[in-house]
N, C-alpha and C positions, 0 to 999 in steps of 0.2 A: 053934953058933948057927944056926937054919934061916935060910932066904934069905926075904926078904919079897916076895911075888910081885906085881905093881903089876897091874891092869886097864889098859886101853887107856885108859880117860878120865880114871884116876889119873894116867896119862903125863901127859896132856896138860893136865887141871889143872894139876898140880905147875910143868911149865915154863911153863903161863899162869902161876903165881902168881909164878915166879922173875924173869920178863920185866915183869912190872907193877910189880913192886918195881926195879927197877933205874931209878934214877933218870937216866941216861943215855937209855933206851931212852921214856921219859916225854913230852919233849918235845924228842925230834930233827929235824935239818934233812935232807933229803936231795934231793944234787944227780943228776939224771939225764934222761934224753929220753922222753918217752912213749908207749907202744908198746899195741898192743890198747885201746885208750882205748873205752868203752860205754855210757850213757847210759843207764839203764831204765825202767819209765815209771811205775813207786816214785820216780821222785828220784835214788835210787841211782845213781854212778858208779863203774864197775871198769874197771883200769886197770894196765899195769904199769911200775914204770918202771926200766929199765936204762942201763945204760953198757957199754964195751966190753969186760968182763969177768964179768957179772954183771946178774943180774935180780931183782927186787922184786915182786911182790904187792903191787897197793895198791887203799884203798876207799874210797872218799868219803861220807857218808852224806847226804842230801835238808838236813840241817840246816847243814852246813857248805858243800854244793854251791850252793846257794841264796845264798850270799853270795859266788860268784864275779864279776868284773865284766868275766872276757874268757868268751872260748869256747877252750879246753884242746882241743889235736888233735895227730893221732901226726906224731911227729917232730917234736915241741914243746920246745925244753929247758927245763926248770922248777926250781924249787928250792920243795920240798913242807914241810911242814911235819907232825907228828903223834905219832904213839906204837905203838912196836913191839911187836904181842901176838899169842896164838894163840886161832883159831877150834879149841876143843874139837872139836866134829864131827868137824871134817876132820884136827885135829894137823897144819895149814896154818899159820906164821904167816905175818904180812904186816902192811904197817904200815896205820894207820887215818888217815887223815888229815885234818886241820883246817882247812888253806890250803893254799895253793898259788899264787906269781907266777912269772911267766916271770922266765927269768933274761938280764941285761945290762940287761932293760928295765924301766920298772914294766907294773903288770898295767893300768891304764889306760892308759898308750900304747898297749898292745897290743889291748883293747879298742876303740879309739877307733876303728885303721888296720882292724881287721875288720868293725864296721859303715861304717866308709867304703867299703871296698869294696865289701860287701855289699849298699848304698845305691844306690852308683855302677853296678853291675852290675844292678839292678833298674832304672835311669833317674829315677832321683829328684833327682838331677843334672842334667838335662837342662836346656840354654838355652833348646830351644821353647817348654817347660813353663812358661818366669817369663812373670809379667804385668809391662807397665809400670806405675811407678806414677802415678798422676792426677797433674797438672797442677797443680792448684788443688782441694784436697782439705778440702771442709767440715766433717767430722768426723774425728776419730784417736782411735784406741784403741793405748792404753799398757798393755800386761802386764808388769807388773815388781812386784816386793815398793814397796809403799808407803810402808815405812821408809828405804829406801836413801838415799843421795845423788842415786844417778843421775836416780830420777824426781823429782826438784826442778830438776837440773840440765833434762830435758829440756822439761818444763815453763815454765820462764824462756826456754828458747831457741824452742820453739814460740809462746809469748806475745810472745815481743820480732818475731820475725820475721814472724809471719802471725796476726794477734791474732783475727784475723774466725772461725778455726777453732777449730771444739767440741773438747778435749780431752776425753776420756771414758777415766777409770782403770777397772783390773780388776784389785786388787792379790789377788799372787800369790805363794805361795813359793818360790825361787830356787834354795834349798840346801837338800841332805837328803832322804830317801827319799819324802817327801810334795810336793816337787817337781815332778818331772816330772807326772806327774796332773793336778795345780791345772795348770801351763801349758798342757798340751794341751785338757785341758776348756776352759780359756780361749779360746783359740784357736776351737775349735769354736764356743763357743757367740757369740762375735763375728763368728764368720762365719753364722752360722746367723742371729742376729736383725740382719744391719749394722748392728752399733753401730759402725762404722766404713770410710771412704772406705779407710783404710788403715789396717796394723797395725804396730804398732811393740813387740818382746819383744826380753827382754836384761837384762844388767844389769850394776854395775860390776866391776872388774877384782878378779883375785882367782887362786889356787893352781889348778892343776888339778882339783882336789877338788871346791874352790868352783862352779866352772862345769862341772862335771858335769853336773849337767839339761838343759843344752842340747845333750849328747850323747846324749840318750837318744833310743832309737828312736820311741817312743808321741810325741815330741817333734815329731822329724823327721816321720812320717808326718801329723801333725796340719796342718803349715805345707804340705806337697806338696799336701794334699786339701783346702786351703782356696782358695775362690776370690775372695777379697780378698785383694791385693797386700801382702804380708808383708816389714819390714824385720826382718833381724837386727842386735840390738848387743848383742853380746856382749863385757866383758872391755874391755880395751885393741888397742892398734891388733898388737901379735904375736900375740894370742890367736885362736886358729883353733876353730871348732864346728862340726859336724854341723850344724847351725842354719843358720850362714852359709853351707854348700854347697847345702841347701834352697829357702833362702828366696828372695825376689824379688828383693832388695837386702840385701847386708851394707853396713853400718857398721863404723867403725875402732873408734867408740866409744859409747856411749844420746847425746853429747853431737850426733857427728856425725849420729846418725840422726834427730837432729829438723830438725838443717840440709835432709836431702835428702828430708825426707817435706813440706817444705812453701817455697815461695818464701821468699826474702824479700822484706816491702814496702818497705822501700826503694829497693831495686832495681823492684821491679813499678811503684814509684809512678814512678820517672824512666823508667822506659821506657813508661808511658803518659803520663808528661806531652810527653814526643815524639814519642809517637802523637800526642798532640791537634795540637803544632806541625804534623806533617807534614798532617794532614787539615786543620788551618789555611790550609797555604801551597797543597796542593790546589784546595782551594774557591776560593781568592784569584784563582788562577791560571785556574780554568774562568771563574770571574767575568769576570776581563778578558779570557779571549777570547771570550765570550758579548758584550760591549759592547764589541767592536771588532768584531763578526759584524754586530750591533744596528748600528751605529752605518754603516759598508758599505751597506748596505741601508737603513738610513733616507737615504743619497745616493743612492740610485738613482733612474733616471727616472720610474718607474711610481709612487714614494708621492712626488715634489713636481708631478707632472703627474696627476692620476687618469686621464685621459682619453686617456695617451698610450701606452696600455693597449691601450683600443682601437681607438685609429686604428693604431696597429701591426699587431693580426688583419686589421684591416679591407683595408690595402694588402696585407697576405697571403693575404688571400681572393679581391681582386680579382686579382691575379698567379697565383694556383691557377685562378682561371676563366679565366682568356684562355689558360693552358697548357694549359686541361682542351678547351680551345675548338680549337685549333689541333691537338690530338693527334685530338679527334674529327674534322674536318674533314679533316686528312691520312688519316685510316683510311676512311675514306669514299671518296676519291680513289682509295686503294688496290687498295679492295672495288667502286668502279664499272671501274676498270681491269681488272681482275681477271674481271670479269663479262665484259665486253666478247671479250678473248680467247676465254672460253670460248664465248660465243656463236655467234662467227666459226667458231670449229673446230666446235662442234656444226651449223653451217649448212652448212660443206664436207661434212659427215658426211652430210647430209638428202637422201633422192633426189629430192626436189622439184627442189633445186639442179641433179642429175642431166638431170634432164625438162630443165630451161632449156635444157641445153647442147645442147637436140636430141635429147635420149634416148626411147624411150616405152617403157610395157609392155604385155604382152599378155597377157590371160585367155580360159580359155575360160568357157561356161557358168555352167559349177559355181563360178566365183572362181579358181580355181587359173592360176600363172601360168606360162606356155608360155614354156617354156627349148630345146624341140627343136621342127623343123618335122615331128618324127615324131607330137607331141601333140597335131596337130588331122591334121582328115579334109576332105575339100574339100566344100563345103558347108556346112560346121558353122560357126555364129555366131561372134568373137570381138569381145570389149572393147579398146580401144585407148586407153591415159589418157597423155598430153602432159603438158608443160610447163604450157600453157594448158586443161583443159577435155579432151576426148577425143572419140571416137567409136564408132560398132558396124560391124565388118565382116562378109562373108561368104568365105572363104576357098575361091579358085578352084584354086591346087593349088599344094600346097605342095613346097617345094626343098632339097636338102641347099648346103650351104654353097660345096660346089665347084661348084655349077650356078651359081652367080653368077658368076663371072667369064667 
């Protein structure tokens, strides 16, 4: 009997068709870590995944990679899910596969802790970042599904506590692929036209599944870029979201976030009714020391005497003249004493004074006045001025100083 000689794509037909029939090989589990993990920009994911003995081929296609909810990275352990066959072409097989969650955890744990990081690592976190929220806030905008409970709930409690404030809804879907979208368009668009002092999104408590949307990233970045003050309530008081690391303010619960997006008036009304006492007791209090000011001064001398007013100036004016009198008069005293001296010393100074005491001087001619008997000639004219009056001489011969004795 001759041998039947197979082609190369006979092979590998044949074991594709022996491997698609095996019902085992159809829809298996496989546990392992992932290694070469690729991402292409078809969609496609190629990837391999081994254990400590052994290695795998595996491919994800755009249609089943698309419904992942974490992000798959090397050295991930996973538990895949798929169907074991061979690529003709190559006589490669490898499994294809259709899911894939981390293993110990679910795949939204694990998604959740990688956009937190992710978040936190960009500053979307950041405490600088939150606004306060207003004080006393005249309008609020509620994004929540309009069926819920919650938004009744927070409604009765915004109305009960601060009734003067516009509630303005924007109902939204909460859960489910169409989710996230509606909220963050919300979001925007209530920041964009202020339909609201403040914003309040969230909604009641529920599976993790359930509050998924406010895990979502297109979520988070709506609340970070908004610039009205955003409450998160999300869930119950364990329930943790991407939302509430966001936002301006979490809540425990939509009940508590209407408590802290607005006072309460009864509280506001007793603490203004004791503002008004204290501004009462204020006033009361300037009052009676204004009429005990009044009252001082209407006893004083000047308003039951008009007049003793100015006989007051007047003995003050007369006492400022006799002091202004006695200061000018001692300065006077001072300034002729003063003169006096000088004059005495200026008349010792005078050669007139000189002349008195017997002195004279001599000129010749020209005015010049003869200090030596060397500066006249015998014969020659001179001036003689006294004490008294003077004379004119003619000089017979003149003497040096030692011829007198």
């Amino acid at each position: 009997m001759e041998q039947h000689i197979f082609g190369v794509t006979e092979v590998n037909n044949l074991i594709k068709l022996l491997l698609d029939g095996e019902p085992m090989l159809s829809g298996i589990a496989v546990r392992g870590e992932l290694s070469n993990y690729k991402m292409y920009p078809s969609g496609h994911h190629y990837f391999t995944l081994k254990d400590p003995e052994g290695a795998l081929r595996c491919v994800m296609f755009k249609s089943s990679a698309g419904k992942l909810r974490f992000r798959p990275e090397n050295g991930m352990k996973v538990v895949v899910t798929g169907r074991v066959s061979v690529f003709p072409r190559d006589g490669a097989y490898q499994l294809y596969c259709s899911g894939m969650i981390p293993e110990g955890v679910g795949d939204l744990a694990v998604a959740f802790e990688q956009l937190k990081a992710k978040l936190h690592a960009e500053g979307l976190f950041d405490q600088g970042h939150k606004r306060p929220l207003p004080a006393y806030p005249e309008k609020i905008a509620v994004i929540t599904s309009s069926a819920g409970a919650a938004v009744h709930d927070m409604i009765r409690i915004l109305r009960r506590r601060y009734p003067i404030a516009k509630v303005i809804l924007l109902p939204v879907r909460v859960q489910g692929a169409e989710a996230p979208p509606e909220i963050a368009g919300a979001i925007r668009y209530a920041d964009r036209w202020k339909i609201g002092d403040v914003i309040i999104t969230g909604r009641g408590g529920g599976s993790i599944e359930d509050l998924w949307a406010f895990n979502d990233e297109r979520v988070a970045r709506a609340i970070y870029e908004c610039e009205t003050p955003v409450i998160s309530a999300v869930g119950h008081e364990p329930d943790v979201t991407i939302s509430d690391f966001v936002a301006d303010a979490r809540a425990s619960t939509p009940s508590n976030a209407a408590e802290i997006a607005v006072p309460d008036q009864t509280e506001l009304l007793r603490w203004l009714r004791g503002a008004g006492e204290r501004m009462e007791q204020s006033q009361l209090a300037r009052l009676s020391a204004l009429r005990r000011q009044l009252e001082t001064l209407a006893a004083k001398r000047c308003m039951t005497d008009h007049l003793s007013y100015v006989q007051d100036k007047r003995m003050a004016l007369l006492h400022a003249q006799q002091r202004l009198g006695d200061l000018s008069g001692a300065l006077v005293a001072r300034k002729r004493q003063r003169f006096s001296a000088l004059a005495a010393s200026l008349d010792a100074m005078s050669p007139l004074a000189v002349f008195r005491r017997g002195y004279a001087m001599a000129q010749n001619a020209q005015g010049d006045v003869l200090k030596s008997y060397q500066d006249v000639a015998p014969g020659e004219r001179v001036s003689i001025t006294l004490g008294e009056g003077g004379f004119t001489a003619v000089v017979e011969s003149p003497y040096a100083k030692e011829d007198m004795a």
